[in-house]
C-alpha positions in Angstrom: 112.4 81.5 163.9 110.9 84.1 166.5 112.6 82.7 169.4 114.4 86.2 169.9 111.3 88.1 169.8 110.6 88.8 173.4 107.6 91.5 173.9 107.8 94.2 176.5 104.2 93.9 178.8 103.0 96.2 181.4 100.3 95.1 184.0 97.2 97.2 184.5 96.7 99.3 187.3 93.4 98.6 187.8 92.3 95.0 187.1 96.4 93.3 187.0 95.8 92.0 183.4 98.6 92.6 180.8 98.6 95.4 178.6 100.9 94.2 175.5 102.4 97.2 173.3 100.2 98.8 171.1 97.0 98.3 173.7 95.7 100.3 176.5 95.7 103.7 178.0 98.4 106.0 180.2 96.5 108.1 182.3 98.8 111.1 183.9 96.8 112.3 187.5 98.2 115.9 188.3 100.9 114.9 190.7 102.6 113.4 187.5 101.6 109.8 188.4 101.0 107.5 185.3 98.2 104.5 185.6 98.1 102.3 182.7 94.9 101.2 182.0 93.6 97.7 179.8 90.6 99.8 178.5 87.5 102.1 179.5 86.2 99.4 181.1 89.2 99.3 183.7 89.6 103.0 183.3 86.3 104.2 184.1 86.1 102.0 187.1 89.5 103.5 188.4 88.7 106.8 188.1 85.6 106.5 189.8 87.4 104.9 192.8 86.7 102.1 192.7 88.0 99.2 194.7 89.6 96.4 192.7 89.4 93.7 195.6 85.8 94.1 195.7 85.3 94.1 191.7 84.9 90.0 190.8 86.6 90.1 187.6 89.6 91.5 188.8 93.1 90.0 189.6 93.4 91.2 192.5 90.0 89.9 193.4 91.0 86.8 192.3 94.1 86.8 194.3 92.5 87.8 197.5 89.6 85.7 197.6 91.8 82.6 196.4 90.0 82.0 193.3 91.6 79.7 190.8 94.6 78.7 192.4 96.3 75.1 191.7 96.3 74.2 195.8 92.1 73.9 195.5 92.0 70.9 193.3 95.1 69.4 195.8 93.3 69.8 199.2 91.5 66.7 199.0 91.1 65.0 202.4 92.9 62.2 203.1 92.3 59.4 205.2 93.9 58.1 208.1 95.2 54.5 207.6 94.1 52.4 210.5 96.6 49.9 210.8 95.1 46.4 212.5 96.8 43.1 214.1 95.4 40.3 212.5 96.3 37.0 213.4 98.2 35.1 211.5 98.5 31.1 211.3 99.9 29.6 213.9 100.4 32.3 215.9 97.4 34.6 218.1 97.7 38.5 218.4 98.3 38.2 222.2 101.3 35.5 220.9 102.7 38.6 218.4 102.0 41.4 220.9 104.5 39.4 223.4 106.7 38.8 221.0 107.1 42.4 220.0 107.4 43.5 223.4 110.1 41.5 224.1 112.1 42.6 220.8 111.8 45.9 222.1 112.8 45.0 225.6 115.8 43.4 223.6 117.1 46.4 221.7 116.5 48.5 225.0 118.9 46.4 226.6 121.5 46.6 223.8 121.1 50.4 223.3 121.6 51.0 227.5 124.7 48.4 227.2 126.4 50.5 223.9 125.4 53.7 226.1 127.3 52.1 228.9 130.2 50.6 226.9 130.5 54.7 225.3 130.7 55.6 228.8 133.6 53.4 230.2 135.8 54.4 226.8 135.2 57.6 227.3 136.4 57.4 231.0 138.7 55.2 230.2 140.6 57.7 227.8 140.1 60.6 230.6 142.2 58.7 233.1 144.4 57.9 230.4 145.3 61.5 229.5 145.5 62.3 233.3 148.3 59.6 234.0 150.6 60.8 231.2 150.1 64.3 232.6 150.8 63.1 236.5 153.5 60.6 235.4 155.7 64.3 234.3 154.8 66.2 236.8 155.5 63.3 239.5 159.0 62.7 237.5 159.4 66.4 238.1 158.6 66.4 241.4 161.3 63.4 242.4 163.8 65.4 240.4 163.4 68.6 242.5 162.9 66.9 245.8 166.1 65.3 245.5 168.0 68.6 243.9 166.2 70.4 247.6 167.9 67.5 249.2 171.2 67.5 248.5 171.5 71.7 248.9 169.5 71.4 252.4 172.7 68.7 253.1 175.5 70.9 251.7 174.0 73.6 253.4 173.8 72.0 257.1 177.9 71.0 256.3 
């Protein structure tokens, strides 16, 4: 069984290709950077500066130029479906058309009569919440007034 075997890749500078253990070239540059290299091939091209988006059999190439990607093959056009009245028996498209218009008429009617109805409840349960709140402040009210009156009568006495 080699399912625990897992392998340890690096990617090559140069061209983006794997370099598996065992394969390859480290190249040290005198400021201590390390390139990894898949061959000569890849190595000789790096070192003469060359640039991998412009070399075709690169990765990066590849990746640039959207070479070999999955969304090609799904960018097929597509047609617009034409959908067309046809008559049916017993009935004329001008007969369906007016039919259809008045079954929208319909259901604006009932949507502007639930908008409505939303409206009223909504009012309704405002002036509901003001009453309670004027009903205590009125009972209050009567309770003070008549407290005022009977201290402005003692007080003329």
């Amino acid at each position: 069984d080699r399912g625990g075997c897992v392998m340890k890749t690096q990617r090559c500078n140069f061209s983006g290709f794997r370099v598996y253990p065992g394969h390859g070239k480290k190249f040290v540059r005198g400021d201590s950077k390390t390139f990894i290299f898949l061959n000569g091939k890849c190595e000789a091209t790096a070192l003469n500066k060359t640039n991998p988006r412009k070399v075709e059999w690169t990765q990066v190439y590849r990746r640039v130029n959207k070479k070999g990607t999955l969304q090609d093959s799904k960018k097929v056009k597509r047609r617009k479906i034409v959908k067309k009245q046809r008559d049916i028996v017993g009935a004329s498209k001008e007969q369906i058309r007016d039919k259809r218009g008045r079954r929208d008429a319909i259901r604006k009617r009932a949507m502007a009569r639930q908008a409505a109805l939303k409206e009223v409840k909504a009012r309704k349960q405002k002036g509901g919440k003001k009453k309670t709140s004027k009903r205590t402040t009125n009972n209050r009210k009567g309770g003070n007034q008549k407290a005022v009156n009977k201290s402005v009568k003692n007080k003329g006495r």
